[in-house]
VEXSEDREN-700091 format. One record per residue (C-alpha): residue number from 1; residue in three letters; x, y, z. Coordinates in steps of 0.2 Angstrom, whole numbers, plus 5000, padded with zeros to 4 digits. Example, Ala and Ser with C-alpha at 12.3 -4.5 7.8 and 13.67 -1.06 7.14 Angstrom:
2
[1 'Ala' [5062 4978 5039]],
[2 'Ser' [5068 4995 5036]],
This chain:
224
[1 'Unk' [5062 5198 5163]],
[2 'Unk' [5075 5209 5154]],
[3 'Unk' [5088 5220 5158]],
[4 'Unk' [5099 5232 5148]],
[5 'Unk' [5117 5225 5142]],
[6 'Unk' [5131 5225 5157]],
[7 'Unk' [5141 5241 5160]],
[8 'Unk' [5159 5239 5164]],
[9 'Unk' [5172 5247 5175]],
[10 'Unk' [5184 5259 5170]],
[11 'Unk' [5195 5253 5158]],
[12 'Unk' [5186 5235 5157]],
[13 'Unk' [5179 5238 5138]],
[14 'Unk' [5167 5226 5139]],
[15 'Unk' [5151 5236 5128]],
[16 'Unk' [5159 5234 5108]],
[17 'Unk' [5151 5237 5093]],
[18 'Unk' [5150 5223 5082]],
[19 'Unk' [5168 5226 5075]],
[20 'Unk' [5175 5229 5091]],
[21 'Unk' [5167 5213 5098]],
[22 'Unk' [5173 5203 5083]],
[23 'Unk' [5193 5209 5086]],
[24 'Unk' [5191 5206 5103]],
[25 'Unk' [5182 5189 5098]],
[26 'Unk' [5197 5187 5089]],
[27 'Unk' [5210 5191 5101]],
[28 'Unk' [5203 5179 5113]],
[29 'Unk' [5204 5163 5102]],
[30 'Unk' [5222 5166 5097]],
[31 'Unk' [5229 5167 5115]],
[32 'Unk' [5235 5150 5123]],
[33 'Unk' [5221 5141 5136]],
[34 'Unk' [5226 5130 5150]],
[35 'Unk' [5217 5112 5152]],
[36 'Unk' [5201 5114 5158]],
[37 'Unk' [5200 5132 5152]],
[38 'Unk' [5184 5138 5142]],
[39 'Unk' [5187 5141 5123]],
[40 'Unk' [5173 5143 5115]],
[41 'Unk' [5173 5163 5111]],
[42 'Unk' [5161 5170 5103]],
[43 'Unk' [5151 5189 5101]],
[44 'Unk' [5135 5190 5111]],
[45 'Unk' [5123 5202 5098]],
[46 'Unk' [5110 5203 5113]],
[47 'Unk' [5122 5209 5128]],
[48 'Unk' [5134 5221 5114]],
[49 'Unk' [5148 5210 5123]],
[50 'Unk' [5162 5197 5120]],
[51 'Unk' [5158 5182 5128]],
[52 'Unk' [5164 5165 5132]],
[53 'Unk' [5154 5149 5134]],
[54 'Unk' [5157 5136 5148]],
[55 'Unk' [5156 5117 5143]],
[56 'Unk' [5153 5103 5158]],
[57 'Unk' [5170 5102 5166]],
[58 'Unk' [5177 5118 5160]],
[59 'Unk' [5179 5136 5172]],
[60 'Unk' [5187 5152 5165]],
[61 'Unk' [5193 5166 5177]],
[62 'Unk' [5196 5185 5169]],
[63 'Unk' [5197 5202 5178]],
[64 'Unk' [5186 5211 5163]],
[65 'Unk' [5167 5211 5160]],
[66 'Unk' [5168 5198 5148]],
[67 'Unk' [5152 5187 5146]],
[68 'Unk' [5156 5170 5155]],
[69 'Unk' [5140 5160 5151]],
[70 'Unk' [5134 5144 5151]],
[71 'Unk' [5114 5131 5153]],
[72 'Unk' [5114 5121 5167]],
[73 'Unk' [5101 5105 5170]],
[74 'Unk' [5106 5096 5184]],
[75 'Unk' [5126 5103 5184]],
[76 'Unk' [5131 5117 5196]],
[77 'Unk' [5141 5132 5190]],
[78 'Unk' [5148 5141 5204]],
[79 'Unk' [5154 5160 5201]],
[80 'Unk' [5167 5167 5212]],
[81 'Unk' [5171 5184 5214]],
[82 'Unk' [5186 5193 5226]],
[83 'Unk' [5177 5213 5224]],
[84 'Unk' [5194 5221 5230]],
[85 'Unk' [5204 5213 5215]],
[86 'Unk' [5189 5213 5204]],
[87 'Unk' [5192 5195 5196]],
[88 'Unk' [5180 5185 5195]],
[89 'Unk' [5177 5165 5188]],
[90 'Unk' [5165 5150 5186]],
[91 'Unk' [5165 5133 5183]],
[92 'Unk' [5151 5121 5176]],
[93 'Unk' [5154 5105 5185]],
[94 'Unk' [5142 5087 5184]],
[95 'Unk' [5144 5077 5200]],
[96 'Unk' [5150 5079 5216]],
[97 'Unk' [5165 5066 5216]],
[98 'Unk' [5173 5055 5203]],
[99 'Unk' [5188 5044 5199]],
[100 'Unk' [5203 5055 5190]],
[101 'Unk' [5206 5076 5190]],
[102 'Unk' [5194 5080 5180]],
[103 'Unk' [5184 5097 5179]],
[104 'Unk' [5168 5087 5179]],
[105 'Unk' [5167 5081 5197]],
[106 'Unk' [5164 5097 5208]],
[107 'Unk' [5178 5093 5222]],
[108 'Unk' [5192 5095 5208]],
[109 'Unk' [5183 5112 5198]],
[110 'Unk' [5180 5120 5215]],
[111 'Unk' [5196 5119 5218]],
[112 'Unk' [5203 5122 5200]],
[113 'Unk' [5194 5138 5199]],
[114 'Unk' [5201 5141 5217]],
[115 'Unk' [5217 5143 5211]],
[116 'Unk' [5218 5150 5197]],
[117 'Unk' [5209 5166 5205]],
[118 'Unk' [5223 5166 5216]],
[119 'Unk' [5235 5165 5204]],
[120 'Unk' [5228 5178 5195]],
[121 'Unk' [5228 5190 5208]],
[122 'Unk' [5213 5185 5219]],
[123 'Unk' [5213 5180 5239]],
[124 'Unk' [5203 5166 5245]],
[125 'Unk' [5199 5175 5260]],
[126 'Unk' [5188 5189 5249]],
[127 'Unk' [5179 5178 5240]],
[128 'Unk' [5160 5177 5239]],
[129 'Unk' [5151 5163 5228]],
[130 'Unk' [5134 5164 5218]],
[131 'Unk' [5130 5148 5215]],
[132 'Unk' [5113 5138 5201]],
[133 'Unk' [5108 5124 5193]],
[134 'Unk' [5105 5107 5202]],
[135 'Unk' [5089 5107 5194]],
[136 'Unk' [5078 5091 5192]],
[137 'Unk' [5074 5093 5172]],
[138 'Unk' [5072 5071 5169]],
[139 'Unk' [5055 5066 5176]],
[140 'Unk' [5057 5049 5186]],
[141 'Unk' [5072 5054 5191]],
[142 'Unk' [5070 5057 5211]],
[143 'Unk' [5077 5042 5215]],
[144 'Unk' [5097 5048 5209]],
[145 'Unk' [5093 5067 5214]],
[146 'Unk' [5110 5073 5205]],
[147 'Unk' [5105 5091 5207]],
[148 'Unk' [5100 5089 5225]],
[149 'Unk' [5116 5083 5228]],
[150 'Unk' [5126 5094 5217]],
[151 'Unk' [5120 5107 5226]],
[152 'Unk' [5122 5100 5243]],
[153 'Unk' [5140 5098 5239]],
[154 'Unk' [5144 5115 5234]],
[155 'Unk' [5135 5123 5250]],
[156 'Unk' [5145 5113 5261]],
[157 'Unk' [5162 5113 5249]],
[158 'Unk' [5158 5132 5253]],
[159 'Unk' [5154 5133 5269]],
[160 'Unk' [5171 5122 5273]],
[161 'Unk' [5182 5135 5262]],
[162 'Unk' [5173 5148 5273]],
[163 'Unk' [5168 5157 5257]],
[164 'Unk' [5149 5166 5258]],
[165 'Unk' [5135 5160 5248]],
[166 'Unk' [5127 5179 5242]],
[167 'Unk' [5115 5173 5230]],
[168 'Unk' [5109 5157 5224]],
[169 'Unk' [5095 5149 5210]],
[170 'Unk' [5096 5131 5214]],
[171 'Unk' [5085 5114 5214]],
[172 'Unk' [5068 5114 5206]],
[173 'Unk' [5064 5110 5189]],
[174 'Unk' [5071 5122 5179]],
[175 'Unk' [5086 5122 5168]],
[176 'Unk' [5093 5139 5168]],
[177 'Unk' [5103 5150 5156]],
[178 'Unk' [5119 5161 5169]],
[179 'Unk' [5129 5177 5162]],
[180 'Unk' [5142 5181 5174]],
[181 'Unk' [5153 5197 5172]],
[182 'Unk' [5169 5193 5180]],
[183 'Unk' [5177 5211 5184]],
[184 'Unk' [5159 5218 5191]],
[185 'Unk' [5154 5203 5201]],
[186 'Unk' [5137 5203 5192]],
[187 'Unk' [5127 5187 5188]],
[188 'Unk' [5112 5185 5179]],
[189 'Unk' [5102 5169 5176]],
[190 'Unk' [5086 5163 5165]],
[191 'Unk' [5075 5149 5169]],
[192 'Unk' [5072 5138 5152]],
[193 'Unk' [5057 5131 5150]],
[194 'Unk' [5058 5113 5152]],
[195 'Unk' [5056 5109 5131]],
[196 'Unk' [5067 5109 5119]],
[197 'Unk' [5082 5104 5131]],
[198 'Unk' [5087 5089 5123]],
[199 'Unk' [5106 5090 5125]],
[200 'Unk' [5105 5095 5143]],
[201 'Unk' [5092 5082 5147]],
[202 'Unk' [5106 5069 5138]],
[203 'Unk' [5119 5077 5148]],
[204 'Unk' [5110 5074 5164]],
[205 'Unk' [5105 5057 5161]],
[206 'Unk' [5126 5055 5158]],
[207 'Unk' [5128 5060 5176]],
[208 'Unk' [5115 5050 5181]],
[209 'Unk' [5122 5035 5176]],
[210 'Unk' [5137 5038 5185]],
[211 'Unk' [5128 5043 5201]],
[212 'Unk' [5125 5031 5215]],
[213 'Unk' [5108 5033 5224]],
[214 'Unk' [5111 5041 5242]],
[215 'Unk' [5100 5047 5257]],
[216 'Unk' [5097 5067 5256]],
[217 'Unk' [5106 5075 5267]],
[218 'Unk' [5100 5173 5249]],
[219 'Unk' [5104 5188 5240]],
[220 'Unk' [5099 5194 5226]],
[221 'Unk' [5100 5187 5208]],
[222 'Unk' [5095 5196 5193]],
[223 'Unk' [5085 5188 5178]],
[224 'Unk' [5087 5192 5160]],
């Protein structure tokens, strides 16, 4: 399914023309990024729209309708959004838990991206989440289940924060493509067919290693 390229706010800019979307491009890549902060800026010719990629282990957190994207196998991104202060984030995180801080294990991005929305303005108390990915993309891999229990941690991280799920596109066997416009709250994902996904599929079977085998325990999303 399509849909047209995001519209912004008042004053957001986020539709360029190619110029435009090449100085704002620009912009972006000389200002300083914290650890952890996406980098990887680039000018999205489909959406008309400056965007940022999210790499496993990395969150970004704007109040403009900048493109946060990112392709998730088994990983979970989870978008926040506070709709009084329009700022918005999302992290792109691998397992649930690990040794070390690192943006990779989903207890430490949940609460990395946390705080930096607060510190940009955001209360915890608004927040509402879209959540995807935990998708089973390696055949014969049942027996780790990495994306049923990625996702299993990030409803329950949720639910503990008191923070409302509003939309989801978890689990099955997809891997999915997500937009997320940070100042309008949007979020759009794109199921991949299951070929030519040979760095996610490399990525998962990454996670998977590091995985120990454990016993199991709404809204509205628009595709592009």
């Amino acid at each position: 399914m399509s849909t047209p390229p995001p519209t912004s706010g008042a004053g957001t800019g986020s539709m360029f023309t190619s110029g435009a979307g090449a100085a704002r491009v620009a912009q972006l890549k000389a200002m300083p990024r914290k650890p952890g902060e996406a980098s990887f800026f680039f000018y999205d010719a489909h959406f008309k729209n400056a965007a940022v990629k999210i790499l496993p282990g990395e969150y970004f957190v704007d109040n403009e309708d900048l493109l946060v994207m990112t392709t998730l196998g088994s990983c979970i991104a989870a978008c926040l959004w506070d709709r009084h202060a329009q700022i918005g984030g999302m992290n792109h995180f691998m397992l649930p838990e690990g040794s070390g801080d690192s943006g990779r294990y989903g207890s430490y991005a949940m609460e990395l991206l946390i705080n930096e929305m607060m510190k940009r303005g955001a209360s915890k108390g608004r927040m509402e989440a879209k959540i995807f990915g935990g998708g089973a993309v390696i055949a014969g891999m049942n027996t780790i289940n990495v994306g049923e229990r990625n996702t299993n941690f990030v409803i329950d991280f949720l639910k503990l924060e008191r923070i409302p799920i509003v939309s989801k596109d978890v689990m099955d066997i997809y891997p999915r493509k997500v937009c997320f416009l940070p100042f309008s709250g949007k979020a759009m994902v794109k199921r991949l067919a299951p070929t030519n996904t040979d760095a996610l599929v490399q990525q998962d079977r990454s996670a998977a290693q590091k995985a120990q085998p454990v016993v199991a325990s709404g809204g509205s999303v628009d595709l592009f």
